[in-house]
KOLZASE-273336 format. One record per residue (C-alpha): residue number from 1; residue in three letters; x, y, z. Coordinates in nm, 2 decimals. Layout:
+-----+------+--------+--------+--------+
: seq : type :      x :      y :      z :
+-----+------+--------+--------+--------+
: NUM :  ALA :      X :      Y :      Z :
...
+-----+------+--------+--------+--------+
***
This chain:
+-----+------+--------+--------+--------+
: seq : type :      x :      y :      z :
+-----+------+--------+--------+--------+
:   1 :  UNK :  -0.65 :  -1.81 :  -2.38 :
:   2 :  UNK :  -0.98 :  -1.86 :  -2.55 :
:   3 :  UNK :  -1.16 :  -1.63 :  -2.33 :
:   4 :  UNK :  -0.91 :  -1.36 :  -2.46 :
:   5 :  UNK :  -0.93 :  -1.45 :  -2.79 :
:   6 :  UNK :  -1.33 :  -1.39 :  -2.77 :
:   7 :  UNK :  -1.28 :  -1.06 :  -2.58 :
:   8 :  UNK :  -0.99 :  -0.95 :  -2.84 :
:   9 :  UNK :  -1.27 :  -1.03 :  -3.15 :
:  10 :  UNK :  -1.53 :  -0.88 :  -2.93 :
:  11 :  UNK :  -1.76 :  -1.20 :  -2.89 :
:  12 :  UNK :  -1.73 :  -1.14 :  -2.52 :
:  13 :  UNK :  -1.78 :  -0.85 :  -2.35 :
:  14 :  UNK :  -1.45 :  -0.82 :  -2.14 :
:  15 :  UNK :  -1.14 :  -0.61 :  -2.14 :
:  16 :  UNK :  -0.79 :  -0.64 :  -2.36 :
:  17 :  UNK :  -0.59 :  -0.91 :  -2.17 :
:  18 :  UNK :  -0.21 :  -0.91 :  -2.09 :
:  19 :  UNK :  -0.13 :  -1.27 :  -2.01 :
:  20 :  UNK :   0.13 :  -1.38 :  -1.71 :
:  21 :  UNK :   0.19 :  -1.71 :  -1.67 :
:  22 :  UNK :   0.26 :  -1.88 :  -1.32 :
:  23 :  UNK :   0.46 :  -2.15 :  -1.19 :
:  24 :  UNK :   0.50 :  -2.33 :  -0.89 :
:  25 :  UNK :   0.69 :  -2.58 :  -0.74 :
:  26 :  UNK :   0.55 :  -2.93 :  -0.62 :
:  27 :  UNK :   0.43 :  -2.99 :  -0.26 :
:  28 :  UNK :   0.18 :  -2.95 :  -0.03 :
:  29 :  UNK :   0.10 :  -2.60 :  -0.06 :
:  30 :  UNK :   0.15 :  -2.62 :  -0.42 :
:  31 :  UNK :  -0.07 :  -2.34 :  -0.66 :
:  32 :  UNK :  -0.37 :  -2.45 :  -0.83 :
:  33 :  UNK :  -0.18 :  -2.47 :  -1.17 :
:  34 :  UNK :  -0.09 :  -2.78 :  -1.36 :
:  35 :  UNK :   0.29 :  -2.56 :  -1.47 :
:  36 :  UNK :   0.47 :  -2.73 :  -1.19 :
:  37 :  UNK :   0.83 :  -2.70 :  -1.19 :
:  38 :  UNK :   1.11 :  -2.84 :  -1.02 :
:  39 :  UNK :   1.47 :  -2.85 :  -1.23 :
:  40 :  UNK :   1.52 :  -2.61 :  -1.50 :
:  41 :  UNK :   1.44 :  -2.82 :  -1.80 :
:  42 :  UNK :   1.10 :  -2.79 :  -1.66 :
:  43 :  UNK :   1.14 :  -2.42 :  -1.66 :
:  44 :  UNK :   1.21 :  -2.37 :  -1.96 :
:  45 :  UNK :   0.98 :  -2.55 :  -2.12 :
:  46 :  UNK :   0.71 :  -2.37 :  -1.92 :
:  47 :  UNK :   0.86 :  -2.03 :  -2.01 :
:  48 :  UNK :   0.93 :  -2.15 :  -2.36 :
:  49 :  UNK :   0.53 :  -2.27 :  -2.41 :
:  50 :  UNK :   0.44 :  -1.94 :  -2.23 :
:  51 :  UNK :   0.59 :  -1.73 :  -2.45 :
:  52 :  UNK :   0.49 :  -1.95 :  -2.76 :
:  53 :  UNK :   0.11 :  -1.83 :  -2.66 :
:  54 :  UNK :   0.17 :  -1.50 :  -2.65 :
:  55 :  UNK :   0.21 :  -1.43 :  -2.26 :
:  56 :  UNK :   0.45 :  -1.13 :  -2.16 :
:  57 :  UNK :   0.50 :  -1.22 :  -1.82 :
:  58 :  UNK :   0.65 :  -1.55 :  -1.55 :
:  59 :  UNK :   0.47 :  -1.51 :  -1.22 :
:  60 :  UNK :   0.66 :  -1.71 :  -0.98 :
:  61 :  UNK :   0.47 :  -1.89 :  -0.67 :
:  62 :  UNK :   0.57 :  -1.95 :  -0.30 :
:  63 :  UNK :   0.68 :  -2.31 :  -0.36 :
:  64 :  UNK :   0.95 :  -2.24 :  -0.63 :
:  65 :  UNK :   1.25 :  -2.38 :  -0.49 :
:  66 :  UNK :   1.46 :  -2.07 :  -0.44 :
:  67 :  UNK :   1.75 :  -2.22 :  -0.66 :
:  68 :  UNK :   1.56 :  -2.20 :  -0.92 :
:  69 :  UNK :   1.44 :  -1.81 :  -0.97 :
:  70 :  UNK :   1.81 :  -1.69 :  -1.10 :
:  71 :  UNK :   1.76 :  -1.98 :  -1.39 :
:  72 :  UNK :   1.38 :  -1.88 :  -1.42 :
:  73 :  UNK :   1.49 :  -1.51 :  -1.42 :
:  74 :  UNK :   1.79 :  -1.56 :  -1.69 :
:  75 :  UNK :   1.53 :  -1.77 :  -1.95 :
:  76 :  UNK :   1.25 :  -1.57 :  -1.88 :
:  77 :  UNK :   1.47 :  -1.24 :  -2.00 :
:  78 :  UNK :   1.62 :  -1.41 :  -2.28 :
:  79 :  UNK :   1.23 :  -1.48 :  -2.44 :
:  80 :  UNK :   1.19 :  -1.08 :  -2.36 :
:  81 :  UNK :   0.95 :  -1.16 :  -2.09 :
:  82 :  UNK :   0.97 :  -1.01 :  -1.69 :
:  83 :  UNK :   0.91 :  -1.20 :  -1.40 :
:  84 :  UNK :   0.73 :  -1.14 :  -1.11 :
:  85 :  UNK :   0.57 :  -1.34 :  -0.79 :
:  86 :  UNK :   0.54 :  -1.38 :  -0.44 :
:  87 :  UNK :   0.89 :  -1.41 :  -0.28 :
:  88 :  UNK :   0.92 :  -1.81 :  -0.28 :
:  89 :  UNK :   0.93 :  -2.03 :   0.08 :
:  90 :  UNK :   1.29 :  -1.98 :   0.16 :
:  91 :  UNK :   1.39 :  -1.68 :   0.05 :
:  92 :  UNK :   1.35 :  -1.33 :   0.13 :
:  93 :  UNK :   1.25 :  -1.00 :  -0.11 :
:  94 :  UNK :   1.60 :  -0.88 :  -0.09 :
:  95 :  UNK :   1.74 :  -1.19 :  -0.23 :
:  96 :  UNK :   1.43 :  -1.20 :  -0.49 :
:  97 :  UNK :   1.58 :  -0.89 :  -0.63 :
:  98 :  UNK :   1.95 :  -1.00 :  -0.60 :
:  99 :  UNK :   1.77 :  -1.26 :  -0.82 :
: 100 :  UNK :   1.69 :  -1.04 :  -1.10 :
: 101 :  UNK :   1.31 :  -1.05 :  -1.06 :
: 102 :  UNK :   1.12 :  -0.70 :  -1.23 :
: 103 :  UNK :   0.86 :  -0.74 :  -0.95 :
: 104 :  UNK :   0.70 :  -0.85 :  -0.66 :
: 105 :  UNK :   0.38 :  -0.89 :  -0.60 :
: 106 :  UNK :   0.18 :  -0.83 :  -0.23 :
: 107 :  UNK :   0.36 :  -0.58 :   0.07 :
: 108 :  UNK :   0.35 :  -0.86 :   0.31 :
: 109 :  UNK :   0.64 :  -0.98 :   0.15 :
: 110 :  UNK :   0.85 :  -0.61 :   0.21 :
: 111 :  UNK :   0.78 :  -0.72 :   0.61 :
: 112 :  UNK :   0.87 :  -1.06 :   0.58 :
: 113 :  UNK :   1.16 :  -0.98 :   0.44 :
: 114 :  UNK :   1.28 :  -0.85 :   0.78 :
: 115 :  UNK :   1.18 :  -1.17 :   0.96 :
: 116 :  UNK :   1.48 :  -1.37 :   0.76 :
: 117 :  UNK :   1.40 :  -1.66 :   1.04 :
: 118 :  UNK :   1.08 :  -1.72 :   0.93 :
: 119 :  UNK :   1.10 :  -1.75 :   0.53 :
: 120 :  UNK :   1.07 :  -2.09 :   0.50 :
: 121 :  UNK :   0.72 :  -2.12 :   0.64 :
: 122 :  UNK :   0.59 :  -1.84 :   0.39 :
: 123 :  UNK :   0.44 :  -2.07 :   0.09 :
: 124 :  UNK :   0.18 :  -2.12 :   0.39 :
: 125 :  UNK :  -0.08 :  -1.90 :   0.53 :
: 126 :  UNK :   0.18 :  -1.78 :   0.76 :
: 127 :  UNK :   0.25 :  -1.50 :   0.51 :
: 128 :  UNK :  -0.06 :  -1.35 :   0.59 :
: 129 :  UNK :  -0.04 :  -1.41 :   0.96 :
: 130 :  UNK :   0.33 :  -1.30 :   1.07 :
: 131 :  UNK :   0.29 :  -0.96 :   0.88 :
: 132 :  UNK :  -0.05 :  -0.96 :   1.13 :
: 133 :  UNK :   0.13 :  -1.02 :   1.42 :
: 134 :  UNK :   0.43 :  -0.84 :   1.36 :
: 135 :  UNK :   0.44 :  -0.54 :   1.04 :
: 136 :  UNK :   0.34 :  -0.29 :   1.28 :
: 137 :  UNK :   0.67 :  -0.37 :   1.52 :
: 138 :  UNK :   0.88 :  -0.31 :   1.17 :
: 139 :  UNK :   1.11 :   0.02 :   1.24 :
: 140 :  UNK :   1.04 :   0.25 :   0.90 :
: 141 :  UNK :   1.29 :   0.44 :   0.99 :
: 142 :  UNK :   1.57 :   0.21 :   1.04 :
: 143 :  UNK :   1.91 :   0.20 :   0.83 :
: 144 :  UNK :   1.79 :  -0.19 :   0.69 :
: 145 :  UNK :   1.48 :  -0.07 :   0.56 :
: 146 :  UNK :   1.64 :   0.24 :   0.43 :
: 147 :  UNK :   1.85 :   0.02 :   0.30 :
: 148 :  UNK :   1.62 :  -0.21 :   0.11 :
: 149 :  UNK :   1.43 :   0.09 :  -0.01 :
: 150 :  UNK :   1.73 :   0.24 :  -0.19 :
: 151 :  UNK :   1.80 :  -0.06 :  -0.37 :
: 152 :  UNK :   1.42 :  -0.17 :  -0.48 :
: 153 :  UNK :   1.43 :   0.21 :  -0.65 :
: 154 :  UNK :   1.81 :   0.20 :  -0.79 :
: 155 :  UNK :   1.70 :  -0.16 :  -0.97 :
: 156 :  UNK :   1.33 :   0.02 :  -1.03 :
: 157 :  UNK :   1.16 :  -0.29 :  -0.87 :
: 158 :  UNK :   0.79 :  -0.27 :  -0.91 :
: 159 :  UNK :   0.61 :  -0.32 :  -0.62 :
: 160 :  UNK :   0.24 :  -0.46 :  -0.61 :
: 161 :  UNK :   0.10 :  -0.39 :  -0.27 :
: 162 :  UNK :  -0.23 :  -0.52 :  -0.34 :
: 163 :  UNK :  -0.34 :  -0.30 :   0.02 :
: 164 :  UNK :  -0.74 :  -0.43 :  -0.04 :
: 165 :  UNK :  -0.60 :  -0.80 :   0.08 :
: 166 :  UNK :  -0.45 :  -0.75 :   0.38 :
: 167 :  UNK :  -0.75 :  -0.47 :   0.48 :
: 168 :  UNK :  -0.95 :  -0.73 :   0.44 :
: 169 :  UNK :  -0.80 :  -1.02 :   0.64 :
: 170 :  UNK :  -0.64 :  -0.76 :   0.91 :
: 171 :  UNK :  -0.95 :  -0.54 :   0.98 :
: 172 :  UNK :  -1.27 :  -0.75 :   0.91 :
: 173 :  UNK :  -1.47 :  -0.90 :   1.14 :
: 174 :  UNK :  -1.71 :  -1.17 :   1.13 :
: 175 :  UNK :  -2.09 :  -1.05 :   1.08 :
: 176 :  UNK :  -1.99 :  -0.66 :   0.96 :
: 177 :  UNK :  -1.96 :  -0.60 :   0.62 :
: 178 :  UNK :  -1.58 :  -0.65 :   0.52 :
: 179 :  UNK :  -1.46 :  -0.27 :   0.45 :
: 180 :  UNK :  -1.34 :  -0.38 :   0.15 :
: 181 :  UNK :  -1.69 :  -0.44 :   0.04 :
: 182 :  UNK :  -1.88 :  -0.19 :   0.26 :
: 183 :  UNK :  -1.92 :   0.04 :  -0.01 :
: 184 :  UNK :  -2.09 :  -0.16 :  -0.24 :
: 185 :  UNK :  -2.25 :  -0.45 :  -0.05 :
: 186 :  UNK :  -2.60 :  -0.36 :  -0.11 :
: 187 :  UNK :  -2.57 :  -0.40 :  -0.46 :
: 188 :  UNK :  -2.40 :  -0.71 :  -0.45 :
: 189 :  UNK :  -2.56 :  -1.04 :  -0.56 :
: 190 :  UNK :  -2.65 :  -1.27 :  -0.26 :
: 191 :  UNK :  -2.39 :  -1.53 :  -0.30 :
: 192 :  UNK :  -2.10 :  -1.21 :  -0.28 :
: 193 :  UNK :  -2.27 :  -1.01 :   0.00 :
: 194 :  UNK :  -2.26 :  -1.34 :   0.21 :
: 195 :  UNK :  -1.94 :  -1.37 :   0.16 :
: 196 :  UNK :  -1.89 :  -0.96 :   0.24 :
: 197 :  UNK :  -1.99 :  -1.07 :   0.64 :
: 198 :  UNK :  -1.75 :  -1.39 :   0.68 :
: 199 :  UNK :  -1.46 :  -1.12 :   0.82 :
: 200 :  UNK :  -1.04 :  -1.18 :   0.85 :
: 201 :  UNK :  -0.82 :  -1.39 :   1.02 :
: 202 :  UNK :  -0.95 :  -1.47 :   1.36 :
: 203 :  UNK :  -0.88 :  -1.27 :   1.66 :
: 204 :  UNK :  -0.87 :  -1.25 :   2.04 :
: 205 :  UNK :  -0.75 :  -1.04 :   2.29 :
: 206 :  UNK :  -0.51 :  -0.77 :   2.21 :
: 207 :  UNK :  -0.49 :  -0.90 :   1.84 :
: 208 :  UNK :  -0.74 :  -0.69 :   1.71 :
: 209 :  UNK :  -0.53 :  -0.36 :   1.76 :
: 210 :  UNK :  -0.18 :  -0.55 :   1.68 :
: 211 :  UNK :  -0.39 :  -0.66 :   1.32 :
: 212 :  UNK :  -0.51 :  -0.27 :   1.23 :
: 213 :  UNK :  -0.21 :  -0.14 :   1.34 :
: 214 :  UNK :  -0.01 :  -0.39 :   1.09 :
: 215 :  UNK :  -0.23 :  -0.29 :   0.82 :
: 216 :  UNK :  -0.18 :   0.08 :   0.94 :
: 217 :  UNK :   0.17 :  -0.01 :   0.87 :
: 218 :  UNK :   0.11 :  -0.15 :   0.54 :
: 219 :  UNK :  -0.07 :   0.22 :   0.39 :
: 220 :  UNK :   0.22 :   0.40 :   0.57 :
: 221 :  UNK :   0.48 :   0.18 :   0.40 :
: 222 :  UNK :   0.30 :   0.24 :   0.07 :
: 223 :  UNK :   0.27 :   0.62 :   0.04 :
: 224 :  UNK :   0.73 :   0.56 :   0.19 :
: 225 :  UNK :   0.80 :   0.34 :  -0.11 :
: 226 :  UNK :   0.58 :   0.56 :  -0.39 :
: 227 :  UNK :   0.72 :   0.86 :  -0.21 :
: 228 :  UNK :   1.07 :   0.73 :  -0.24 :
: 229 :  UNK :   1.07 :   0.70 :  -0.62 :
: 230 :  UNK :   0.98 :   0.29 :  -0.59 :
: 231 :  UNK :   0.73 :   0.21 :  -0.90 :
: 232 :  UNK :   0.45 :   0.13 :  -0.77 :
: 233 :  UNK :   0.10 :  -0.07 :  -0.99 :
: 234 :  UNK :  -0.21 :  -0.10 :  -0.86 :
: 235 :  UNK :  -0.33 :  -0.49 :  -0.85 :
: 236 :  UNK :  -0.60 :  -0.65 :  -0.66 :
: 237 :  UNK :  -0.65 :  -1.02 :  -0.51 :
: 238 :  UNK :  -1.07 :  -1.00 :  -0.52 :
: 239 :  UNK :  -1.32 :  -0.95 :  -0.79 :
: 240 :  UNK :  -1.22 :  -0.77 :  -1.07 :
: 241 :  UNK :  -1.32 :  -0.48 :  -1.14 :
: 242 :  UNK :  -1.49 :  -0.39 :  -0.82 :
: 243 :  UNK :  -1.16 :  -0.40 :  -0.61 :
: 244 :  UNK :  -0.98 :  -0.20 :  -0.80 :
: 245 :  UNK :  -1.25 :   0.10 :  -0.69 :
: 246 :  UNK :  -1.09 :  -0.01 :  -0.28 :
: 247 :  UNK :  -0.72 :   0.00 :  -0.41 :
: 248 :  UNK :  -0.75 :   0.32 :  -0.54 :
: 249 :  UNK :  -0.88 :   0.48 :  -0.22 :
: 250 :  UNK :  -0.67 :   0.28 :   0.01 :
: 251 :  UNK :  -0.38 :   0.46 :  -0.17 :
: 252 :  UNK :  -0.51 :   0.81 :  -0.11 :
: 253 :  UNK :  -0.62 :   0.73 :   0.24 :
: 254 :  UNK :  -0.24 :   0.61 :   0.26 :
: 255 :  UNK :  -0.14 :   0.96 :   0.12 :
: 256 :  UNK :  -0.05 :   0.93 :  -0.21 :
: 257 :  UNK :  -0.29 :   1.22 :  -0.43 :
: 258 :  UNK :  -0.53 :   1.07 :  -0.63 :
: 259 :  UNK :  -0.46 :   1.20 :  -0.95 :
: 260 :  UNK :  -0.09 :   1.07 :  -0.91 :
: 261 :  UNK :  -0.31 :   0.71 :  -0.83 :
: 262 :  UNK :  -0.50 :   0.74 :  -1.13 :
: 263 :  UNK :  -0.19 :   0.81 :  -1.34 :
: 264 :  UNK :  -0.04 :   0.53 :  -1.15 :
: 265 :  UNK :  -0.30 :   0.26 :  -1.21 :
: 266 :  UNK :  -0.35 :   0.41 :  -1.64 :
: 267 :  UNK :  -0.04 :   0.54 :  -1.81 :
: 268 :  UNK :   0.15 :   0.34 :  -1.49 :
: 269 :  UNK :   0.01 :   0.03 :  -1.55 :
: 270 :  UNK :   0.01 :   0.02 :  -1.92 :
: 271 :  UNK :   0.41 :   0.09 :  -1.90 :
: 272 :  UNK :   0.49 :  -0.23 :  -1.65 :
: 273 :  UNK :   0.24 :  -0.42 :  -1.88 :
: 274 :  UNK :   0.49 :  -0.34 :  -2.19 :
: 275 :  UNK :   0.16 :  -0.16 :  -2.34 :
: 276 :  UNK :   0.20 :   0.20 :  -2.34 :
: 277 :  UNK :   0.29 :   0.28 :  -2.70 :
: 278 :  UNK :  -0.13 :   0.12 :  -2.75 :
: 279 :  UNK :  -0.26 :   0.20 :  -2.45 :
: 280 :  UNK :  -0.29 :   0.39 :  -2.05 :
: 281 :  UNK :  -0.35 :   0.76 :  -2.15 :
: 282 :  UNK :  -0.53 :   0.93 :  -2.44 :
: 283 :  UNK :  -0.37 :   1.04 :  -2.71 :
: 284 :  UNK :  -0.34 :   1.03 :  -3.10 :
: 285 :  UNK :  -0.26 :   0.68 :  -3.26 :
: 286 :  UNK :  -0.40 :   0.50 :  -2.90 :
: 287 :  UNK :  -0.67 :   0.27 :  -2.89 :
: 288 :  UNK :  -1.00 :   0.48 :  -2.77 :
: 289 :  UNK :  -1.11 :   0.25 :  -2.50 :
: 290 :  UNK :  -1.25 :   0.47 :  -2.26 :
: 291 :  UNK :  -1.41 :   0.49 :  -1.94 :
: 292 :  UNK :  -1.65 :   0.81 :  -1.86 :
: 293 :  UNK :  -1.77 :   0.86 :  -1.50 :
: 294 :  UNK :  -1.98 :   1.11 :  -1.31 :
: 295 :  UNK :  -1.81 :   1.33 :  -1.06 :
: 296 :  UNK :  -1.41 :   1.38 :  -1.06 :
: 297 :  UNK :  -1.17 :   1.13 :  -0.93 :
: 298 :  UNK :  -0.91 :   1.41 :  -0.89 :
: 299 :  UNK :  -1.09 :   1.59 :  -0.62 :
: 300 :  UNK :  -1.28 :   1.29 :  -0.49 :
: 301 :  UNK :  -1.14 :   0.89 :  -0.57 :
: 302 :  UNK :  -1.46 :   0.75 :  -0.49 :
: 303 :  UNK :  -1.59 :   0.92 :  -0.81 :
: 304 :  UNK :  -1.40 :   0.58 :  -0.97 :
: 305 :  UNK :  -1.75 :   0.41 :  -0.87 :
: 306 :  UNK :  -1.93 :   0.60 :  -1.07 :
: 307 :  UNK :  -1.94 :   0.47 :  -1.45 :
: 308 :  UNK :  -2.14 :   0.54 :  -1.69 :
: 309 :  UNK :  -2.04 :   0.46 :  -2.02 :
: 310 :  UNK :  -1.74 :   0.24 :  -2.17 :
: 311 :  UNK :  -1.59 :   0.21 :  -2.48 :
: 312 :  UNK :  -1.40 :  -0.01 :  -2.63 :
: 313 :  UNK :  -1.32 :  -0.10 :  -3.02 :
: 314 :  UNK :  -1.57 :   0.19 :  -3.09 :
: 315 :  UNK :  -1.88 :   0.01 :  -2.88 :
: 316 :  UNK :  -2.02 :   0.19 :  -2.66 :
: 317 :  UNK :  -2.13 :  -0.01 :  -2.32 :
: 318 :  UNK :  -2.39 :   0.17 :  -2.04 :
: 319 :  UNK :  -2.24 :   0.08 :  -1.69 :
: 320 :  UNK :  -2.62 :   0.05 :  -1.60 :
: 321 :  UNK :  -2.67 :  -0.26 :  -1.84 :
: 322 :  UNK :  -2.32 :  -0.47 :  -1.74 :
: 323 :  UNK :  -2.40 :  -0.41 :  -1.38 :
: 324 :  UNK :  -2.74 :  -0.56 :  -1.47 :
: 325 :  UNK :  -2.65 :  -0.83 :  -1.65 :
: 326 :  UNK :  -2.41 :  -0.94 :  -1.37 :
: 327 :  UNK :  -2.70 :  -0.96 :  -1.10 :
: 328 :  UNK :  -2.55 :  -0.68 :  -0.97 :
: 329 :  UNK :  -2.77 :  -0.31 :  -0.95 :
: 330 :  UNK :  -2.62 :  -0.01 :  -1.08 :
: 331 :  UNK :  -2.45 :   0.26 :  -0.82 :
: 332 :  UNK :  -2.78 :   0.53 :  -0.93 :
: 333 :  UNK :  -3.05 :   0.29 :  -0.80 :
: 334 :  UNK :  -2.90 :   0.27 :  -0.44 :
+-----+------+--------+--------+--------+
***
């Protein structure tokens, strides 16, 4: 909160910030938050003290005890506020939208949801590593997932794939620069190009090829669900700013044409945010926060790495001199 109220009176460089508050439940694999909740008194006084400072959205963890998301769901509405989260240990997606959630966050959870055996392990790192082992085996074209696709776009479920994760723990490999971070290591300061050569989850034998082909089946279930009529937004899990550049081409290398994935991640994003009527396309009575770049993302989406100037509240920012201050060197001096 104070770091947005610096960037909103510009004594911080940094963007405009739409706040969404998580929660988790208490246990072992508990989020690193101190909004811990298990009976709905303690919901609502989370949601009510949420909304009291000014946040739009409830992002629900993976140790939420499944009882409680229709409560959390029902008070969260009420205070004009969506939900969203991972799909909690216990449940699976299609009973997180029988739930009344507005969104789910990470496509690992579409793929666990049709391994209904396994949902109680999923606040662990096991929802990383069954989608691994087993997202490529998932029939697309099979009546359930048919099924479930039908009813995420009837209840217009948004769907955050957040592809950049799950290239980078499926397809990395220890001592090669991550692909998430290929692009761009060289210009990285040393303490994040290190960490650009640790690679995934471990991998022996034949689990190599099961691991790209689950991730294979990840992009393909992507470009399925946007082609479908599912809302999609683009969201990352790494460093800001700099991952969104992967997402973006992830999507096109999935299929999806990257002027559709710019619209997507603007005017998109700025609707699911409840922002649209200030912000996510240009246009009389919007804010002019810009962002100029040199080349075009239309024909080519790796154009989106190449700023040059930003604007915001009528400042204009070189992308030479942020890049700079961040120890990090500017794209034109590689």
């Amino acid at each position: 909160l104070r770091w947005k109220r610096q960037m909103d009176a510009s004594d911080t460089i940094g963007p405009r910030i739409v706040l969404a508050g998580v929660m988790d439940g208490r246990g072992p694999y508990a989020a690193p938050t101190d909004v811990l909740v298990d009976t709905e008194a303690e919901a609502r006084a989370a949601i009510e003290k949420y909304k009291a400072a000014g946040y739009i959205q409830i992002k629900i963890y993976s140790s939420i005890p499944p009882k409680l998301v229709p409560y959390i769901v029902r008070v969260a509405h009420e205070n004009g506020m969506r939900v969203s989260g991972h799909v909690p240990a216990g449940m699976i997606a299609d009973q997180f939208v029988d739930a009344g959630v507005d969104e789910f966050q990470h496509i690992n959870f579409f793929f666990l949801n049709f391994l209904p055996q396994e949902a109680s392990k999923t606040n662990t790192r096991a929802r990383l590593t069954l989608p691994a082992e087993h997202a490529a085996e998932l029939d697309a074209n099979s009546p359930a997932v048919a099924k479930f696709i039908a009813k995420l776009k009837d209840k217009q479920i948004v769907v955050d794939p957040t592809l950049g994760v799950f290239e980078a723990e499926y397809t990395a490999r220890p001592g090669i620069a991550s692909p998430s971070y290929a692009a761009i290591v060289d210009r990285l300061p040393v303490q994040l190009r290190r960490a650009a050569f640790r690679g995934g989850l471990p991998v022996t034998g034949d689990e190599d090829r099961i691991h790209r082909a689950s991730f294979q089946a990840m992009l393909d279930m992507t470009a399925r669900l946007y082609r479908a009529g599912v809302p999609l937004v683009i969201g990352t899990d790494g460093i800001e700013g700099l991952m969104l550049d992967r997402e973006f081409e992830l999507w096109v290398q999935a299929g999806i044409p990257p002027e559709k994935v710019l619209q997507l991640a603007t005017i998109g994003a700025a609707r699911v945010a409840l922002a649209d009527r200030e912000r996510g396309s240009i246009a009389p009575g919007k804010l002019a926060d810009l962002a100029l770049f040199d080349g075009n993302p239309v024909r080519a989406i790796s154009d989106i790495r190449k700023p040059r100037i930003v604007i915001k509240d009528g400042v204009v920012y070189r992308s030479e001199d942020l890049f700079r201050a961040i120890g990090m060197r500017s794209e034109e001096h590689t």
